[in-house]
C-alpha positions in Angstrom: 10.2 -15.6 -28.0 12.4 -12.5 -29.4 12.9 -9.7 -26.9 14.3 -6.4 -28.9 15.8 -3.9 -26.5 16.9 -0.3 -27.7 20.1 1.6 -27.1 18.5 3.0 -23.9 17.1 -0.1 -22.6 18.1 -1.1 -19.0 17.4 -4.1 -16.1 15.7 -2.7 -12.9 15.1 -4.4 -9.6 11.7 -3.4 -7.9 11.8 -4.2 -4.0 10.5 -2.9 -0.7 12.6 -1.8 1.6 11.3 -0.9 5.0 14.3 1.0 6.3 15.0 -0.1 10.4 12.3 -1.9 10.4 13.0 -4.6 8.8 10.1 -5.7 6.8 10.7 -8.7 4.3 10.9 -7.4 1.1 7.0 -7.9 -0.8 8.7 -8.0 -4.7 12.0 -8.3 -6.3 11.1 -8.6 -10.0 13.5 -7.5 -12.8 12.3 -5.3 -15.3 13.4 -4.8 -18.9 12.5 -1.2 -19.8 12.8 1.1 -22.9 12.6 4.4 -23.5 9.8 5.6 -26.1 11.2 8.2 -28.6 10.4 11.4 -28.5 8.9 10.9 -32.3 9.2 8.9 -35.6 7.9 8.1 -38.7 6.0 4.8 -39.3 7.1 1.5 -39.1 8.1 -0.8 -36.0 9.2 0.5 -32.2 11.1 -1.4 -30.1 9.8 0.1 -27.0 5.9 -1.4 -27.7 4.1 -3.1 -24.5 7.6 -2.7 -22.1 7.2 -0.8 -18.4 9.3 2.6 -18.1 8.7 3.3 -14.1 8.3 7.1 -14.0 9.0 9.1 -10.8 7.1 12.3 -12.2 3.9 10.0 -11.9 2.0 9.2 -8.4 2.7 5.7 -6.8 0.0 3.6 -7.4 -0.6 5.3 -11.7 -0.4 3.4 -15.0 -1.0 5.3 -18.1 -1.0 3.7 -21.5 -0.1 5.7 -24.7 -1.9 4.3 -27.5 -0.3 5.2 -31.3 -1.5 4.4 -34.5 0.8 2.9 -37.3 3.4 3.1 -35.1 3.6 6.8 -35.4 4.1 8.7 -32.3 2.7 11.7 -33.8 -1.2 9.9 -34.1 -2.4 9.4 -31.2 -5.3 6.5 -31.1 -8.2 7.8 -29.8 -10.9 6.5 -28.0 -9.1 3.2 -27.9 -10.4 0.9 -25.5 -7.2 0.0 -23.1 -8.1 -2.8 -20.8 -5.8 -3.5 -17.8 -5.9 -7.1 -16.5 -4.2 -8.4 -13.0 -2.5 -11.7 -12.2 1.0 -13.3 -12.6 0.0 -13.6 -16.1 -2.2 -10.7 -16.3 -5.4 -13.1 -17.2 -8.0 -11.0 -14.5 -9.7 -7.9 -16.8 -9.7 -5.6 -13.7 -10.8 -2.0 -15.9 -11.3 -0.7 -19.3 -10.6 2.8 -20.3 -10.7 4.6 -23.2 -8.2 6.6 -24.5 -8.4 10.4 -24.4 -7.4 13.3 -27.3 -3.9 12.5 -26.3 -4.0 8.7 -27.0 -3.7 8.3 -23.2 -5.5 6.1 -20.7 -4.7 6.2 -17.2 -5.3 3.6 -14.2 -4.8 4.7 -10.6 -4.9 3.3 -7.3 -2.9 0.5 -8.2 -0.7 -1.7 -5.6 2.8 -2.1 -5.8 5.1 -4.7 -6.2 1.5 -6.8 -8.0 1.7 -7.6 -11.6 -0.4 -6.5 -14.9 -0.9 -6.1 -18.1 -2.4 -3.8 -20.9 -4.1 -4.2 -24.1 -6.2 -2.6 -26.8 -8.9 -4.4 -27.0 -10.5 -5.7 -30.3 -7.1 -5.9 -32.0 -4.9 -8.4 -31.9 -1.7 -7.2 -33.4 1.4 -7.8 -31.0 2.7 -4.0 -30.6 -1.3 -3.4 -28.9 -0.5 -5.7 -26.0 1.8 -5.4 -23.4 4.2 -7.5 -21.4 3.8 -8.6 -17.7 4.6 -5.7 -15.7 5.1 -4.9 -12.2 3.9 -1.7 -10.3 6.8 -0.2 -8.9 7.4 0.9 -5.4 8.2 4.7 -6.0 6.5 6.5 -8.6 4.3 5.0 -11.1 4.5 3.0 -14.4 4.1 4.3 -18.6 3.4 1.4 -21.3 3.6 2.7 -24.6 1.5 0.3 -27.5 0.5 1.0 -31.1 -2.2 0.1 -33.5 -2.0 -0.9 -37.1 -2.6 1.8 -39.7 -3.3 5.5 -39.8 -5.9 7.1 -37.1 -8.8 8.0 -39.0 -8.1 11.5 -38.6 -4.2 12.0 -39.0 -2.2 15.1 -40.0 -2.4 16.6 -43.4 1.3 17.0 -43.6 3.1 13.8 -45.1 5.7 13.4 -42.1 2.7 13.1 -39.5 4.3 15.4 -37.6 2.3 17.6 -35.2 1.8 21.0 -36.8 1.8 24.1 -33.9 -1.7 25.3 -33.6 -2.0 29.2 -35.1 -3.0 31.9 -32.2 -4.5 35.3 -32.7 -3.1 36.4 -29.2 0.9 37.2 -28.6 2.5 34.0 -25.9 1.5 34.7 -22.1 4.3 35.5 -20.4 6.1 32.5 -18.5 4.5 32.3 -14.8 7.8 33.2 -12.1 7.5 30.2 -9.4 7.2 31.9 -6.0 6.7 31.1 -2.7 3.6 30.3 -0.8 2.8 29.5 2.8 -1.5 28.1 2.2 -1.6 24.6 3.3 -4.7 24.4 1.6 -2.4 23.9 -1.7 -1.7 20.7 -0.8 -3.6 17.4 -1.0 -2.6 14.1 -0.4 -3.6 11.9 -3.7 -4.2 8.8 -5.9 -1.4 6.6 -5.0 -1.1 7.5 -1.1 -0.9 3.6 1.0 0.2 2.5 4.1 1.2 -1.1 4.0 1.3 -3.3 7.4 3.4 -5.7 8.3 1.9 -8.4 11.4 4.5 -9.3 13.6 5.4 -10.8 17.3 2.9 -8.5 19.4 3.3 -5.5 16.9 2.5 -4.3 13.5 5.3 -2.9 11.4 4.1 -0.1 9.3 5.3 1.8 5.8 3.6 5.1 4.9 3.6 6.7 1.7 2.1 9.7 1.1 1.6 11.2 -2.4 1.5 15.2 -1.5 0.0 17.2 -4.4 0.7 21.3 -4.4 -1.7 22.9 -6.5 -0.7 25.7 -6.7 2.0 27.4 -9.2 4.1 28.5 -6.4 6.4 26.6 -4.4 5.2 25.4 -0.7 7.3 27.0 1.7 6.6 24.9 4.9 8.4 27.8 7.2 9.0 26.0 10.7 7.7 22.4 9.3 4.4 21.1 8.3 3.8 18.5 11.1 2.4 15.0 10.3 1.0 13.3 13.3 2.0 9.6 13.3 -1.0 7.5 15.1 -1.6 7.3 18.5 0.5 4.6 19.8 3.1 4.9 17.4 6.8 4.2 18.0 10.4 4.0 16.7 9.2 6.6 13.5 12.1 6.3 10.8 12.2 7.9 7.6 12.2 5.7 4.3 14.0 5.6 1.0 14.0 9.3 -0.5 12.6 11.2 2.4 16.0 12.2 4.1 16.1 15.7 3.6 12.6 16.2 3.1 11.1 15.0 6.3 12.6 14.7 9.8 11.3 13.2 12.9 9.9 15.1 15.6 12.3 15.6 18.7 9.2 13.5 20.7 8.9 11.1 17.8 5.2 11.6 17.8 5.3 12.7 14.2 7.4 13.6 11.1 7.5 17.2 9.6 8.0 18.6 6.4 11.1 20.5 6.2 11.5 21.1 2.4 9.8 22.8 0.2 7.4 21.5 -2.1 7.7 22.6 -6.2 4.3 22.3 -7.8 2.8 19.2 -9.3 3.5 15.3 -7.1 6.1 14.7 -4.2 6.3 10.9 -2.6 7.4 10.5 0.4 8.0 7.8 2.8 8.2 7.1 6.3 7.7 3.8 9.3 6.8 3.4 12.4 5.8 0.8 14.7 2.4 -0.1 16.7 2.3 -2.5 19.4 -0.8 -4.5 20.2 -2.3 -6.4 23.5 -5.0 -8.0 22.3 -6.8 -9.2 19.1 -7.5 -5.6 18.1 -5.5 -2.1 17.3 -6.5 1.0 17.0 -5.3 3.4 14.2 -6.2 6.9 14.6 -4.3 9.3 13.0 -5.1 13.2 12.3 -3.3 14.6 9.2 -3.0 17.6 8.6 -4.4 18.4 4.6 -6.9 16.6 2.4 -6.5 13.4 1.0 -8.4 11.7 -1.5 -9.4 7.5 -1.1 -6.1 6.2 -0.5 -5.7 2.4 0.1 -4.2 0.2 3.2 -3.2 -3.0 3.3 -1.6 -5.7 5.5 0.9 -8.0 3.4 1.2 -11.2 5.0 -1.9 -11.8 6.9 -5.2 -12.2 5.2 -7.1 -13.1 8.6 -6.7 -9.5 9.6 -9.5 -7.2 9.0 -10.3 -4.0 9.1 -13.6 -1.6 10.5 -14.3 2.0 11.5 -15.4 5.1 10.0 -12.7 5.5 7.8 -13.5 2.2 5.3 -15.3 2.9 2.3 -14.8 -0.7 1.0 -12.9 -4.3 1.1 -11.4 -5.6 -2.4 -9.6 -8.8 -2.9 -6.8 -8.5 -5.5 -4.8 -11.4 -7.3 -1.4 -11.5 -5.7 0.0 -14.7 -8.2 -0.2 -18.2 -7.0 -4.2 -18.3 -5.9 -3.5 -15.7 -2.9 -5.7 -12.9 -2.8 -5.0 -10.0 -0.9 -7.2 -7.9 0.8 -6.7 -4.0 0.4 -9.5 -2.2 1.9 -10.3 1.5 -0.1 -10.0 4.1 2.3 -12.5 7.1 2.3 -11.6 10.7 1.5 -10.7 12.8 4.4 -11.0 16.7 4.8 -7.9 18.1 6.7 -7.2 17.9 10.4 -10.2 14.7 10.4 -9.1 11.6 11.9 -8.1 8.8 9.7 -9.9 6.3 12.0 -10.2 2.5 11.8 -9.4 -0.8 14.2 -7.8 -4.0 13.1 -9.2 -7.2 14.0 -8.5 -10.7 14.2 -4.6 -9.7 15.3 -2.8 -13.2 16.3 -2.8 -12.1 19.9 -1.9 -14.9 22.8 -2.9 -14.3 25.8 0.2 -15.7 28.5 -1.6 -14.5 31.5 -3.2 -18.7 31.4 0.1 -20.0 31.0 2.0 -18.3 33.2 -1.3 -19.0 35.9 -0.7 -22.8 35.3 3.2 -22.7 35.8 2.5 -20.8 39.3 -0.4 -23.5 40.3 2.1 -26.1 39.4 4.7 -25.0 41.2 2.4 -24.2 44.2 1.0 -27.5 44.2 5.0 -29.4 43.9 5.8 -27.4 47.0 3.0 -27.7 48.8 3.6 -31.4 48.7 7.1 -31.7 49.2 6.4 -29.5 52.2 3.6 -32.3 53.2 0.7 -29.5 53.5 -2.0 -31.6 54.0 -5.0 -31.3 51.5 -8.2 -32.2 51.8 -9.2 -35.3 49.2 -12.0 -33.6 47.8 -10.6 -29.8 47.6 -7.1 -31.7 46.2 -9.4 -33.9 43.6 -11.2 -30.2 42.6 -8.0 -28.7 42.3 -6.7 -31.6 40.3 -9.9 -31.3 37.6 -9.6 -27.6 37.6 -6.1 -27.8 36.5 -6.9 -30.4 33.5 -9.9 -27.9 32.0 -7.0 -24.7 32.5 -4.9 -26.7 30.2 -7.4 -27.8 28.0 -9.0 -24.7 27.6 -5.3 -23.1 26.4 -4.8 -25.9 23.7 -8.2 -25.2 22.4 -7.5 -21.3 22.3 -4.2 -21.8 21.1 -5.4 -23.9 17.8 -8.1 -21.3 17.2 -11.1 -23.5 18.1 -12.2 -21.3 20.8 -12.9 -17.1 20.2 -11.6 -14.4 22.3 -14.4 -13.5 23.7 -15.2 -16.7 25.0 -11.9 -18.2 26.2 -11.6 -15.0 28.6 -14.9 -15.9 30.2 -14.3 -19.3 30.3 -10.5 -18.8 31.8 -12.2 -16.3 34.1 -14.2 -18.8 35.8 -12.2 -21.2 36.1 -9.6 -19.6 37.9 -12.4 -18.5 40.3 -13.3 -21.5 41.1 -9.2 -22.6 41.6 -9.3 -19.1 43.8 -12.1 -21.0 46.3 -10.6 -24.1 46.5 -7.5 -22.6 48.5 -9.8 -19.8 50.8 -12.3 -23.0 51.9 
């Protein structure tokens, strides 16, 4: 296969990096990108169906740019742009069609997974694009072209855009100021939080996407605090955040320090929740609106996710027959609690274990001591013992639920409990 690369092509790495907390990286994938001109005539581009990762887009967005005759001044429209998911990009995951500016956009898609674009119905090369993977800051342009003119092109022989004529003299340019309205701000398509299970804890990444709506800048005066969950610890900031965020002197949340120019600002930050049980409980109050957002733990599909705060549970194509659960969080009004529980945690219980070490030992010096026991309280001792342990090995290899094993264990070390106080 020929790969054509222009004079501002370049090779990008795409990877995860979880600051302190050490997360394992979730994609390195190298990336051949190209620039799209700013304009031509007709005839070939090199840049057709390559990703060009775009920080002035939101994490998580994919638009396509479809031309016609390779002419970046006709835009295709109404062309139907289907994106399909997969190492090979073989699942059709949605269709869109092109707007008046030859564009289709896809949002709310996960980083670090792999796709691919194409107009559908034709099967020229230039309308399909390569394999390409969502990066991890900002979001992703594909640029692909359809044979022949649009059926409505420009009647100028160059194609090129003609300015439109106006009646009315230029408004004046708008002078950015400052304003102090949270209500400016949104958090939007392409905010995530990403989970990571660990020994007794869950690692955490955080991204918000924060929208200002407004033509001024935000002046956040003393800080605009972000409340981490409850529970929360060891908050760091990630990759691009310094200087935008810090972290509370309690390190119970982050805050805005920077202001905030109009249009998208990403930013990043981690913490870490402990568990001690099965379950955790995420509850976290933020302080503007955010649209459905999307969470997501990365390398344990048995863990679930309920509460309020669930809107719905899809399973996307991670490569390799894994499917990944990301669960669509709802829309939020400001100052609500984002509020939801994780399930199915890998939680061990060592309270059992450590009970059976102690009874052991007990029982060794009790007899090198000679204490005397009774043959039928030893003999109950002795069958009480055997169920404890088998009761752990079944709870350990997941043949026994929670629930169940704690009610079990319960009575058994009740009865173990009478056969000392007879």
């Amino acid at each position: 296969m020929r790969v054509f690369f222009s004079p501002v092509s370049i090779f990008f790495g795409v990877a995860i990096f979880f600051g302190s907390v050490g997360l394992v990286p979730l994609a390195l994938v190298p990336l051949a990108l190209a620039m799209p001109p700013g304009g031509m005539g007709g005839g070939a581009h090199e840049g057709y169906g390559q990703g060009l990762p775009s920080d002035d887009l939101p994490v998580g967005v994919l638009t396509v740019k479809v031309v016609a005759g390779g002419n970046m001044a006709w835009p295709h429209v109404g062309a139907k742009v289907e994106l399909m998911v997969g190492p090979t990009g073989e699942t059709s995951q949605a269709t869109i069609a092109t707007g008046k500016d030859g564009r289709a956009r896809f949002t709310g898609l996960m980083p670090g997974t792999t796709y691919r674009a194409r107009v559908k119905g034709v099967t020229a090369s230039t309308a399909r694009s390569q394999v390409v993977t969502m990066p991890q800051q900002g979001g992703l342009r594909l640029l692909l072209s359809t044979p022949g003119a649009p059926a409505s092109r420009p009647a100028n022989a160059s194609g090129a855009a003609r300015a439109e004529k106006t009646t009315s003299k230029s408004a004046a340019p708008h002078k950015v100021g400052k304003t102090h309205d949270v209500s400016v701000l949104s958090l939007i398509s392409g905010t995530h939080v990403l989970g990571q299970v660990g020994e007794g804890s869950v690692q955490f990444m955080q991204v918000l996407v924060l929208n200002n709506a407004s033509k001024d800048s935000f002046d956040p005066g003393q800080g605009l605090v972000f409340p981490l969950p409850q529970g929360a610890r060891n908050p760091g900031l990630g990759a691009g955040s310094q200087g935008k965020l810090r972290v509370s002197d309690g390190a119970k949340s982050v805050v805005l320090v920077s202001s905030l120019p109009p249009g998208t600002t990403t930013m990043r930050f981690t913490y870490q929740m402990v568990f001690e049980s099965s379950r955790l409980d995420f509850l976290q109050v933020l302080p503007v609106r955010q649209e459905p957002a999307l969470f997501a733990i990365t390398n344990n599909p048995m863990v679930e996710l309920q509460g309020p705060a669930i809107e719905r549970r899809e399973l996307r194509d991670q490569g390799k027959g894994v499917k990944l659960p990301v669960y669509i969080l709802r829309a939020m009004a400001p100052k609500s609690g984002l509020e939801f529980t994780l399930t199915e945690l890998p939680y061990r219980d060592q309270t059992l274990r450590n009970v059976t070490i102690g009874v052991s030992i007990a029982l060794f010096l009790w007899g090198v001591f000679g204490v005397a026991f009774g043959g039928r309280r030893a003999r109950a001792r002795g069958r009480l013992l055997d169920e404890l342990a088998a009761l752990m090995a079944t709870h350990e290899a997941g043949g026994l639920p929670e629930e169940g094993f704690v009610k079990e264990r319960a009575e058994l070390l009740r009865q173990l409990r009478c056969t000392w106080d007879e």
